[in-house]
C-alpha positions in Angstrom: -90.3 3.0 123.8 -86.5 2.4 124.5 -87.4 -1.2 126.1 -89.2 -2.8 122.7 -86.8 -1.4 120.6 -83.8 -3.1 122.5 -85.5 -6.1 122.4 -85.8 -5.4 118.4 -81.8 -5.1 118.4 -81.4 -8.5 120.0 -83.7 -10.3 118.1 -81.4 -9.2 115.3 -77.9 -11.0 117.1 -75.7 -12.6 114.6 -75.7 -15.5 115.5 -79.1 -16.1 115.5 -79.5 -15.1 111.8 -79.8 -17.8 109.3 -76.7 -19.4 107.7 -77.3 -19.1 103.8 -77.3 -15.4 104.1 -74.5 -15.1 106.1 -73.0 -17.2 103.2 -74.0 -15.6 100.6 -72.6 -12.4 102.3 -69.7 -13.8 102.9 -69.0 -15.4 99.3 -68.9 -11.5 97.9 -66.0 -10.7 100.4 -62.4 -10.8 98.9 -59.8 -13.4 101.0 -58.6 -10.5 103.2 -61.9 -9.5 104.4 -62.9 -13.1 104.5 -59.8 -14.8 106.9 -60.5 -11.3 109.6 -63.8 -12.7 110.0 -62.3 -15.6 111.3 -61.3 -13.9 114.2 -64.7 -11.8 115.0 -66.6 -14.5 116.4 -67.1 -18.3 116.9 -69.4 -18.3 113.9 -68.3 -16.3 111.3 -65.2 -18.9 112.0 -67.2 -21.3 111.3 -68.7 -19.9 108.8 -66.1 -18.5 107.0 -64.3 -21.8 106.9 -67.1 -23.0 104.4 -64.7 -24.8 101.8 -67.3 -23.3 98.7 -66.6 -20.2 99.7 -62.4 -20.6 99.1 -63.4 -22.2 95.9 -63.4 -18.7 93.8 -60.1 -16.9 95.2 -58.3 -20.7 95.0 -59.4 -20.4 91.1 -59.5 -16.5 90.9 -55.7 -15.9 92.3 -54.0 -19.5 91.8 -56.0 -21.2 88.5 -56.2 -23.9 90.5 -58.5 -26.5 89.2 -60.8 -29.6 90.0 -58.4 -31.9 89.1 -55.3 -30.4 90.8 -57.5 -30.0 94.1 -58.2 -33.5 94.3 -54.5 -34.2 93.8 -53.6 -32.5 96.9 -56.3 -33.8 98.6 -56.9 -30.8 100.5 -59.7 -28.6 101.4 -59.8 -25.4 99.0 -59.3 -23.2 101.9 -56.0 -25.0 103.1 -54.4 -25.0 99.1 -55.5 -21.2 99.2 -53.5 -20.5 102.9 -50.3 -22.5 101.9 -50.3 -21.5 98.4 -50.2 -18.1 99.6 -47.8 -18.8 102.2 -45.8 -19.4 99.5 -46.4 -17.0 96.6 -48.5 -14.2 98.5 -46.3 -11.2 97.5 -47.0 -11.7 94.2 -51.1 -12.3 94.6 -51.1 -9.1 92.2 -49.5 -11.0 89.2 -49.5 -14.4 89.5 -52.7 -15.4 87.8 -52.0 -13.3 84.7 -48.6 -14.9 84.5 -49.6 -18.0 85.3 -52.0 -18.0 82.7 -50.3 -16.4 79.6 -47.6 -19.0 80.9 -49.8 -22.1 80.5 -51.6 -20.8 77.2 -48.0 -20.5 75.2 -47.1 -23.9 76.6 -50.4 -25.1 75.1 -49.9 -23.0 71.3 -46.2 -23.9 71.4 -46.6 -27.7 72.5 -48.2 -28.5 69.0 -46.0 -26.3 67.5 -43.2 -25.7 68.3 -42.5 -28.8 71.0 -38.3 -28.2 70.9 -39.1 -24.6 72.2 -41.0 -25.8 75.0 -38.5 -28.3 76.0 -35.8 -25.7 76.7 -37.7 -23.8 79.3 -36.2 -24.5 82.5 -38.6 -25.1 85.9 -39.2 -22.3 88.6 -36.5 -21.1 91.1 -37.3 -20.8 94.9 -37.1 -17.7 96.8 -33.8 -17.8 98.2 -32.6 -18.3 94.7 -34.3 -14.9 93.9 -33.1 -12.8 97.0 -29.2 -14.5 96.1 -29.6 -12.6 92.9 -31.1 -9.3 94.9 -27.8 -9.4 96.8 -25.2 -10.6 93.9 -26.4 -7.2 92.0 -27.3 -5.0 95.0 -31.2 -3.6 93.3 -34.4 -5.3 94.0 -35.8 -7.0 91.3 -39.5 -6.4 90.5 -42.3 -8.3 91.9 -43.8 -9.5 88.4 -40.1 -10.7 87.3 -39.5 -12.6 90.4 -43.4 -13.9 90.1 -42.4 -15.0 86.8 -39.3 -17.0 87.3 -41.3 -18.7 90.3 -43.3 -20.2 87.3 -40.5 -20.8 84.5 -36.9 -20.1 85.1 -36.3 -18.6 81.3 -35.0 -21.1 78.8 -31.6 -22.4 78.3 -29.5 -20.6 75.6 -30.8 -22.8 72.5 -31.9 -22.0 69.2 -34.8 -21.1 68.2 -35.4 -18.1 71.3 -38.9 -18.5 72.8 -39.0 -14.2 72.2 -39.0 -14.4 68.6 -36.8 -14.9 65.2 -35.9 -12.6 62.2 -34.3 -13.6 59.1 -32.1 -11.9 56.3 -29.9 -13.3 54.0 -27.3 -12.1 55.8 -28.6 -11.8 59.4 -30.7 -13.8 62.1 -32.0 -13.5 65.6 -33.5 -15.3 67.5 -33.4 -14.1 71.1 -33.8 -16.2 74.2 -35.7 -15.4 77.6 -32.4 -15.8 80.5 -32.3 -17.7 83.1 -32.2 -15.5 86.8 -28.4 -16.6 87.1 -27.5 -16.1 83.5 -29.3 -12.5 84.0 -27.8 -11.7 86.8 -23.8 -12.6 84.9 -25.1 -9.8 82.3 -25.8 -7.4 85.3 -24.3 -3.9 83.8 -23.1 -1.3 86.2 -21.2 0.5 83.2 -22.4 4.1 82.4 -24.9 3.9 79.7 -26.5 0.7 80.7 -26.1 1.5 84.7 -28.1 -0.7 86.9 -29.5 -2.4 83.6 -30.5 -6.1 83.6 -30.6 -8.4 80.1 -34.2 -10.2 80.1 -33.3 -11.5 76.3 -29.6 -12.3 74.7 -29.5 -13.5 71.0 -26.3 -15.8 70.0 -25.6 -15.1 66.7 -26.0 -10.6 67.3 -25.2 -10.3 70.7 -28.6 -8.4 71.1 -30.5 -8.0 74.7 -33.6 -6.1 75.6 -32.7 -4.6 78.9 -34.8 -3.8 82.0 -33.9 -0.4 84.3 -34.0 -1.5 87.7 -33.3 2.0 89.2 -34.5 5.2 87.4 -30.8 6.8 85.9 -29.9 7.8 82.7 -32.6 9.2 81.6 -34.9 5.9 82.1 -37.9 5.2 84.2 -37.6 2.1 86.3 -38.8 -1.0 85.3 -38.6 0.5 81.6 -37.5 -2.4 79.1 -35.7 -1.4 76.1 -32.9 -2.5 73.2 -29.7 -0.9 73.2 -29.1 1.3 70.3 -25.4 3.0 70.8 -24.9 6.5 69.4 -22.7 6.0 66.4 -22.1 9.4 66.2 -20.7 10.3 69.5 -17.1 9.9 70.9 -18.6 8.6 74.2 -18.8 5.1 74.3 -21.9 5.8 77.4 -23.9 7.4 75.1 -26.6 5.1 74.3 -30.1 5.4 72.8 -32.6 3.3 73.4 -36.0 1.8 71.6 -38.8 1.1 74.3 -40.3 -2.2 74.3 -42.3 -2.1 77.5 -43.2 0.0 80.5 -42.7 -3.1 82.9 -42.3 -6.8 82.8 -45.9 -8.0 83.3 -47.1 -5.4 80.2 -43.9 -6.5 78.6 -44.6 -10.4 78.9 -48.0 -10.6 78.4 -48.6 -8.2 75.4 -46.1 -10.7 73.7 -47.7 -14.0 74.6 -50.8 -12.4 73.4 -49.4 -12.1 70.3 -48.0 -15.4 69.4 -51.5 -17.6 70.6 -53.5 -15.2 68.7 -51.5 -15.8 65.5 -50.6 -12.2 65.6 -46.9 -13.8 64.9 -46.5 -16.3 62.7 -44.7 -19.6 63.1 -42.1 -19.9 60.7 -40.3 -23.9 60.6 -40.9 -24.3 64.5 -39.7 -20.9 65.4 -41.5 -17.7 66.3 -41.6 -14.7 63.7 -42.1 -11.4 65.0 -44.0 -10.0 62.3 -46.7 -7.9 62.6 -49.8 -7.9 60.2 -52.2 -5.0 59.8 -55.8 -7.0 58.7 -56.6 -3.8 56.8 -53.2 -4.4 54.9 -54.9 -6.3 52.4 -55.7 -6.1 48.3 -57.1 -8.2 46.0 -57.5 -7.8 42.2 -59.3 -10.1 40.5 -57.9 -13.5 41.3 -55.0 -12.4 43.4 -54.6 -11.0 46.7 -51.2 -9.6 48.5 -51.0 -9.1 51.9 -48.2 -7.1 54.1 -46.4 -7.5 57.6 -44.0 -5.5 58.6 -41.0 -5.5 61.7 -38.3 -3.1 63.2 -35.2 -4.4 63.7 -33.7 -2.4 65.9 -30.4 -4.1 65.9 -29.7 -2.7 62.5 -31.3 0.6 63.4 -29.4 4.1 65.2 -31.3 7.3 66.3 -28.3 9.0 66.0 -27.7 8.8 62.9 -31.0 8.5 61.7 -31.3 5.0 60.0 -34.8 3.4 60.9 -34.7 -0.7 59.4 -37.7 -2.4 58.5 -38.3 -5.7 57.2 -41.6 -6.6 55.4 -42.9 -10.3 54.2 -45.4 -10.2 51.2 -47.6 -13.4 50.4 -48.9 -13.6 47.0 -51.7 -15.8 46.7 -54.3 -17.0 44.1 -57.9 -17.7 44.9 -58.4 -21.6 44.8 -61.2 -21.3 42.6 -59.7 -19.7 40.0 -59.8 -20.8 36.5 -56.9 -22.9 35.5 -55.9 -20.4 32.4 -55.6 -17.7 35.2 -52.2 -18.7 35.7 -49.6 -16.5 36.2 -45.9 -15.0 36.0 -44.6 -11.6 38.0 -42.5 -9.8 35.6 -42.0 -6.4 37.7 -42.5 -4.4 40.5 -43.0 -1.1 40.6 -43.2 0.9 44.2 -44.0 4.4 45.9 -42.4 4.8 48.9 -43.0 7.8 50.8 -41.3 9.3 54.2 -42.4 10.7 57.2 -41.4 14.4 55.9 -43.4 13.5 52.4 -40.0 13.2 50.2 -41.2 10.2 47.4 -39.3 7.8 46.1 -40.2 5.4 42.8 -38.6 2.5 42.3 -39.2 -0.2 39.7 -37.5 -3.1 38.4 -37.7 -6.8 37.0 -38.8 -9.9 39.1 -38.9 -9.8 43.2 -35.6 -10.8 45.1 -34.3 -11.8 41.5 -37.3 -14.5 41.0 -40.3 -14.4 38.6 -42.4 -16.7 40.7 -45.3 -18.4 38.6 -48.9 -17.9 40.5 -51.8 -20.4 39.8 -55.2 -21.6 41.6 -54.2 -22.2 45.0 -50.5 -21.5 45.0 -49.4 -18.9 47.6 -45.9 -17.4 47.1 -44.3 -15.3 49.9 -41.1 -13.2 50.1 -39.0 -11.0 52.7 -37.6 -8.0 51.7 -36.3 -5.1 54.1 -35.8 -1.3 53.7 -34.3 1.8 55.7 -35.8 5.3 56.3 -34.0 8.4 57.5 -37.5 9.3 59.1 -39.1 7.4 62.2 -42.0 6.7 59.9 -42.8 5.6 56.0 -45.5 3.8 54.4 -45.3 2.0 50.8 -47.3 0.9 48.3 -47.3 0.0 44.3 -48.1 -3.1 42.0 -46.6 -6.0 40.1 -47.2 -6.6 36.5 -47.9 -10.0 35.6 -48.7 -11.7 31.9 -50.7 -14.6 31.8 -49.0 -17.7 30.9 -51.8 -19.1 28.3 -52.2 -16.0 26.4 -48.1 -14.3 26.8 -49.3 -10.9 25.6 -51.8 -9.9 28.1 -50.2 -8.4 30.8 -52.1 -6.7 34.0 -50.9 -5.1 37.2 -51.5 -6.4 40.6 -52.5 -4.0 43.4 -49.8 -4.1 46.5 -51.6 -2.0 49.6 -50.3 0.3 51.2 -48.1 -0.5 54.7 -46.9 1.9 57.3 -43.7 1.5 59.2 -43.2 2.9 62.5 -40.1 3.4 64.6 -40.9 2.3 68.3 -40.9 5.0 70.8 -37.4 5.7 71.6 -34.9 7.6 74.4 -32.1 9.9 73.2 -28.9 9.4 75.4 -28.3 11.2 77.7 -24.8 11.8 78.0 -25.3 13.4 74.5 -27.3 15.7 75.8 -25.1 16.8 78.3 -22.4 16.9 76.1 -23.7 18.8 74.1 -27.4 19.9 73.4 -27.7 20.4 69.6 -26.2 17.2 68.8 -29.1 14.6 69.6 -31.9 16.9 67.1 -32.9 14.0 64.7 -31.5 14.6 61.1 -33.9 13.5 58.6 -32.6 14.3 55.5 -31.4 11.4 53.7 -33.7 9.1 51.6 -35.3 6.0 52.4 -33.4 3.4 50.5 -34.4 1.0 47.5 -36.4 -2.2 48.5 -36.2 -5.3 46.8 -33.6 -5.2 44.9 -32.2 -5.3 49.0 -33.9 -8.7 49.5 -33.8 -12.4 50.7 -36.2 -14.6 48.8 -38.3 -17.1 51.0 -41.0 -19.7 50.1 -44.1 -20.4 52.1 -42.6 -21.6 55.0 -39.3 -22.2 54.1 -37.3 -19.2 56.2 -33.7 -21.4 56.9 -31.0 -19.3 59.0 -29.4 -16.8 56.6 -25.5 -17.1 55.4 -24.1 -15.2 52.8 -24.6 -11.6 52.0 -27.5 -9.6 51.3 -27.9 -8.7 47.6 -28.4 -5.2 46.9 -29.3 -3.6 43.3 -28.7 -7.5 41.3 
């Protein structure tokens, strides 16, 4: 029996198998497993050189396409080996990079084209491992892969990471450049082994990634700076979390901005966020929330949590002409985290008693504080109808939530002492529009002057 089924064995010899189901077989193997079989036998070599079959990981791991392949003009299995001879470390990353890259250079091209014309091209390697020794830590893999696609921008205004606007504050914060980064290197306590991914000009603000964890962060953690105001130690620094790493930290944002999740503003990038549920309409009318943190105006320590909220007013298109409109009032119920309410009313919105009529849309910022790390609002405006003065009706505003981001206490407060960084949340959220900027549909200009409050 043992002679027939030897012979059974040999008859099954790879290399006397057919090709297309070696192929096959081989076009499920990842590049790894696909390049070793290159050095089993003469024809899996062969076979494994199949250009068809480098295709997918050329597309999967470097998006690279039909077009740019016959630019090279090289086989798909030499782009994929010198590609990766050049950017292999970061196979992990580079296609999500590259691609949230390319789609905000496609949504910011057509609209905002003076943003994509301060990003500056890729560094090389040794530019990378110059800054690795300049600050003595190893930057992450996903940063470096990053900057091998886009050095940052230059220090211009508007910042590709996103604007806010008061009447008497802006940011606009820009993505650094690797050197520039590396200048704002901190080695201070507080911010130790802390590098700046973002810098505003006109607040001085940076969102900060750990390299190392110390202090009380994880590394890779990105964060704003919040400094205790409270505390005689110029090290004790909170801080509001914006990311667990660079690539979660990158991408989530681009996501944003080409989904419309942030709205463009006069070429520049509003970080606003908009809850779809956040939405009322009565009758003719509809008013719609977004809300932000602005942690630049905002302490843990003391507790003082700053939001900013833009309103659109808009009536339906198809509304009768005699629906026309004035606001005359608001009226809001603005309620904490711990359940304390406040009621405010008054005359007008940010001083004005905008006019509403088929089709017009009439949008304003306002901003308020909370003592609590959460609040929501809600209310109305009272309008009277223009073509018959003494009919007056009120005009549902939905409720909004605002939400402090997850934030670090510092923590040379609490080794200074350990009652001192409990959260006091006993003061009262403060009064709303009457603390406003006024802003027409897209018509947010830098701020100057001083905010108004109770005029």
């Amino acid at each position: 029996m043992a002679a027939p089924l030897d012979m059974e064995a040999s008859s099954l010899s790879l290399e006397l198998l057919p090709t297309d189901p070696l192929l096959l077989i081989l076009s499920f193997l990842d590049y790894r497993d696909l390049m070793s079989c290159c050095y089993l036998s003469r024809r899996l070599n062969q076979l494994s050189s199949h250009d068809p079959l480098w295709k997918r990981h050329c597309k999967k791991y470097w998006l690279i396409s039909e077009e740019e392949k016959s630019q090279r003009n090289q086989s798909w299995k030499a782009i994929f080996i010198s590609t990766y001879s050049d950017l292999g470390r970061y196979i992990r990353y580079y296609a999500t990079l590259k691609k949230a890259w390319d789609d905000l250079e496609k949504y910011l091209g057509q609209r905002c084209p003076r943003m994509i014309g301060s990003l500056k091209e890729s560094v090389r390697e040794e530019d990378l491992d110059a800054v690795e020794a300049q600050i003595g830590c190893k930057l992450p893999d996903d940063y470096r892969c990053s900057f091998r696609i886009h050095n940052g921008q230059k220090l211009v205004v508007p910042g590709l990471m996103g604007s806010m606007a008061l009447s008497n504050h802006y940011r606009s914060e820009d993505l650094l450049d690797i050197d520039t980064a590396a200048g704002g290197f901190q080695q201070r306590l507080g911010l130790k082994q802390c590098l700046p991914l973002t810098f505003c000009i006109h607040t001085g603000l940076s969102q900060y990634m750990a390299l190392e964890s110390v202090e009380g962060r994880n590394k890779y953690e990105i964060f704003y700076q919040c400094p205790d105001q409270m505390a005689r130690n110029p090290s004790a620094i909170d801080m509001f979390i914006t990311g667990t790493s660079y690539l979660e930290w990158f991408t989530s944002y681009v996501n944003k901005v080409v989904t419309g999740g942030y709205p463009i503003i006069r070429d520049q990038i509003f970080r606003y966020v908009h809850d779809k549920e956040c939405v009322a309409t009565t009758g003719d009318i509809t008013v719609s929330v977004s809300t932000s943190f602005l942690p630049e105006l905002s302490s843990v320590h003391p507790p003082h949590y700053f939001f900013t909220y833009r309103i659109r007013i808009e009536m339906s298109k198809d509304a009768l002409p005699e629906k026309a409109c004035q606001l005359d009032s608001r009226y809001w119920r603005i309620t904490n985290a711990k359940g304390d309410v406040e009621e405010v009313q008054g005359p007008g919105v940010v001083g004005e008693f905008p006019i509403i009529s088929p089709g017009r849309v009439y949008e304003y910022t306002s901003c308020t504080t909370f003592s609590t790390t959460s609040g929501y609002m809600e209310g109305y405006y009272t309008f009277h109808c223009l073509y018959y003065k003494d009919k007056f009706f009120n005009v549902t505003i939905p409720r909004f939530h605002m939400v402090c981001p997850t934030f670090k206490v510092s923590t040379a407060r609490m080794e200074t002492n350990h009652n001192e960084y409990a959260v006091d949340e006993d003061e009262d959220s403060t009064d709303t529009d009457e603390y406003e900027d006024r802003r027409r549909v897209l018509d947010i200009p830098a701020p100057s002057g001083r905010c108004p409050r109770h005029t």
